[in-house]
C-alpha positions as CSV (number, residue, x, y, z in Angstrom):
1,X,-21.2,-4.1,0.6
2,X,-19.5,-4.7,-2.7
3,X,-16.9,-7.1,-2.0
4,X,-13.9,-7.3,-4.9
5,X,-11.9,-10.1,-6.6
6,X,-10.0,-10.7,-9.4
7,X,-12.4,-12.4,-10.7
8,X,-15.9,-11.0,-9.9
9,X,-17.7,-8.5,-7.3
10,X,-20.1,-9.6,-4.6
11,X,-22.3,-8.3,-3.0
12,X,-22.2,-9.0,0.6
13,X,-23.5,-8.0,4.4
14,X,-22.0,-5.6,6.3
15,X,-23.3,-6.5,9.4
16,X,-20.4,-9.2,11.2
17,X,-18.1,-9.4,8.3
18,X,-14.9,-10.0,9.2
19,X,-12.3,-10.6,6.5
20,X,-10.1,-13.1,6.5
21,X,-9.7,-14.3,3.1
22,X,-6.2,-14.8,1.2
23,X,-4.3,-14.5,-2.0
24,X,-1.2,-16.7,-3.0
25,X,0.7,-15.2,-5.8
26,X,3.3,-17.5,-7.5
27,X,6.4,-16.0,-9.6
28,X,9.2,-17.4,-11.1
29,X,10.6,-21.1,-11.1
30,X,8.2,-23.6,-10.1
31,X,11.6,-25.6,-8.1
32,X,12.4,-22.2,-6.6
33,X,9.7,-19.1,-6.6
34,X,8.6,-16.3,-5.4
35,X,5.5,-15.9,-3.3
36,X,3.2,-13.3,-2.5
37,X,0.9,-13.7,0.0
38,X,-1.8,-11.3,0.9
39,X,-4.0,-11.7,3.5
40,X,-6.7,-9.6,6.1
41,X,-7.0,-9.1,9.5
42,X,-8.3,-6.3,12.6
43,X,-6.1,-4.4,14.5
44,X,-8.1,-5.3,17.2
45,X,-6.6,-4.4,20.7
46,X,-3.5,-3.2,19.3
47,X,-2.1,0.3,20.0
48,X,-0.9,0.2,16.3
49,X,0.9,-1.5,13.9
50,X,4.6,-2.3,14.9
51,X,2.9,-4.2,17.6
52,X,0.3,-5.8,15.6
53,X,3.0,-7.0,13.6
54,X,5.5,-8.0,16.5
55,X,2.6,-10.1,17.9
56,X,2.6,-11.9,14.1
57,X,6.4,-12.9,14.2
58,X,5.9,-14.1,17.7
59,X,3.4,-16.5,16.9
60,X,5.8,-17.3,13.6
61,X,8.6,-18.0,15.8
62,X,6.8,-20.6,18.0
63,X,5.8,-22.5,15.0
64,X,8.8,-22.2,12.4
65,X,12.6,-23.4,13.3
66,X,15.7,-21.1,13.7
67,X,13.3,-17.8,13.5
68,X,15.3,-14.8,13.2
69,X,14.0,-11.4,13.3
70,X,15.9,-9.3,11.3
71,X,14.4,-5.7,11.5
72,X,11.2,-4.6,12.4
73,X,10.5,-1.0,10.5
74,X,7.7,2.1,10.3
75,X,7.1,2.7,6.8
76,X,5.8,6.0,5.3
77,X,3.3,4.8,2.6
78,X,0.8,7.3,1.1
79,X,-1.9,4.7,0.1
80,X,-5.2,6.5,0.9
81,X,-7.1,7.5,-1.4
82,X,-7.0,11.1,0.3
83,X,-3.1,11.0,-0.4
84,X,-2.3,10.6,3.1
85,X,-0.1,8.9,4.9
86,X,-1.0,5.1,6.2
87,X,-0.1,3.3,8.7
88,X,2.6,1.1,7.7
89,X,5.5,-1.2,9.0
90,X,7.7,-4.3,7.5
91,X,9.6,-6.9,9.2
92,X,12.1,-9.0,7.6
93,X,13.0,-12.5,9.0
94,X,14.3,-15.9,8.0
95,X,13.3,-19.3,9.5
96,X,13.8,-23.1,8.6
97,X,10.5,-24.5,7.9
98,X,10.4,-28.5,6.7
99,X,14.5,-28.3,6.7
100,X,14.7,-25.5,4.0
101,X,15.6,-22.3,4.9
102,X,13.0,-19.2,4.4
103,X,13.5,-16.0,4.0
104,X,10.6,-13.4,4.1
105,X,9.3,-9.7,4.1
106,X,5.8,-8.9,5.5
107,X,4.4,-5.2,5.6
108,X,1.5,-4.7,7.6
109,X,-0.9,-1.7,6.4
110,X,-3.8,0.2,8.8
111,X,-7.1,1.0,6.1
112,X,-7.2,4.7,7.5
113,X,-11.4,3.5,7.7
114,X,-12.0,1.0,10.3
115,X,-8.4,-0.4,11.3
116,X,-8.4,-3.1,8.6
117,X,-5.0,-4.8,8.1
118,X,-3.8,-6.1,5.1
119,X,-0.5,-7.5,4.9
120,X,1.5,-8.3,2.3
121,X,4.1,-11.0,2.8
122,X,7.6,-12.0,-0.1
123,X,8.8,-15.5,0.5
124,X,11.7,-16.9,-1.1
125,X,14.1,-20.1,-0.2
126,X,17.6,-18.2,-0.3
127,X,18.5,-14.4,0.4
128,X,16.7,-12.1,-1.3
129,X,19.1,-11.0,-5.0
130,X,18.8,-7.3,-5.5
131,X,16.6,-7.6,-8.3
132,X,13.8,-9.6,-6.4
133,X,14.4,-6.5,-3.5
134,X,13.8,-3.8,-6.3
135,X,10.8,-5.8,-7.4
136,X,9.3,-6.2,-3.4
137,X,9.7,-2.5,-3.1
138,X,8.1,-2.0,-6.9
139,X,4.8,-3.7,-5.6
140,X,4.9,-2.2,-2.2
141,X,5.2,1.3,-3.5
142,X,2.7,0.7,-6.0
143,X,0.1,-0.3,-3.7
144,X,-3.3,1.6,-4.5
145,X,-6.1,1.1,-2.0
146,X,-9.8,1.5,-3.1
């Protein structure tokens, strides 16, 4: 299996692979940025992806300060290459973590192949500002899968 990075292509076994690697994408202000962090997982035992990601922000909860779950949502992402429809969802929450307040968006995708997950999480230190959301939902929408 060809396995793809920004900076090169592998080739590795397909036999017992499980993904798990992870991408940190830094924007903005060093004192105060923006992260991105990508990372992959199985759906495993889970009927689907709400509860895949419900099962995430529990574990977040028990290890993070004042947790709050803001919204859990389905999204309706055309990703595939086929044009049709993934499954999707995003959950917004806020916690303390080390004293300063967190507030983050995670989307959880389905690969329509072999129940993959990739999820995509913003994290910022204060409430989102409106241009921040337009640029989340900028990167979201222009997700492309191979």
């Amino acid at each position: 299996m060809k396995y793809h990075m920004q900076e090169a292509t592998i080739e590795l076994p397909e036999q017992n692979l499980l993904d798990r690697s992870i991408n940190i994408l830094v924007f903005g202000d060093p004192k105060k940025p923006f992260n991105i962090v990508v990372t992959r997982d199985h759906l495993g035992n889970y009927k689907n992806v709400e509860e895949f990601l419900k099962k995430q922000m529990h574990l977040l909860s028990e290890q993070e300060d004042e947790f709050k779950e803001h919204e859990i949502k389905k999204l309706n992402l055309n990703l595939a290459p086929s044009g049709k429809p993934c499954e999707a969802a995003e959950a917004s929450v806020s916690y303390q973590h080390e004293g300063r307040d967190v507030y983050q968006k995670i989307v959880a995708i389905v690969l329509p192949k072999d129940r993959r997950v990739l999820s995509i999480a913003g994290t910022f230190t204060d409430q989102w500002p409106k241009p921040m959301q337009a640029q989340w939902r900028q990167i979201i929408n222009g997700l492309v899968l191979r």
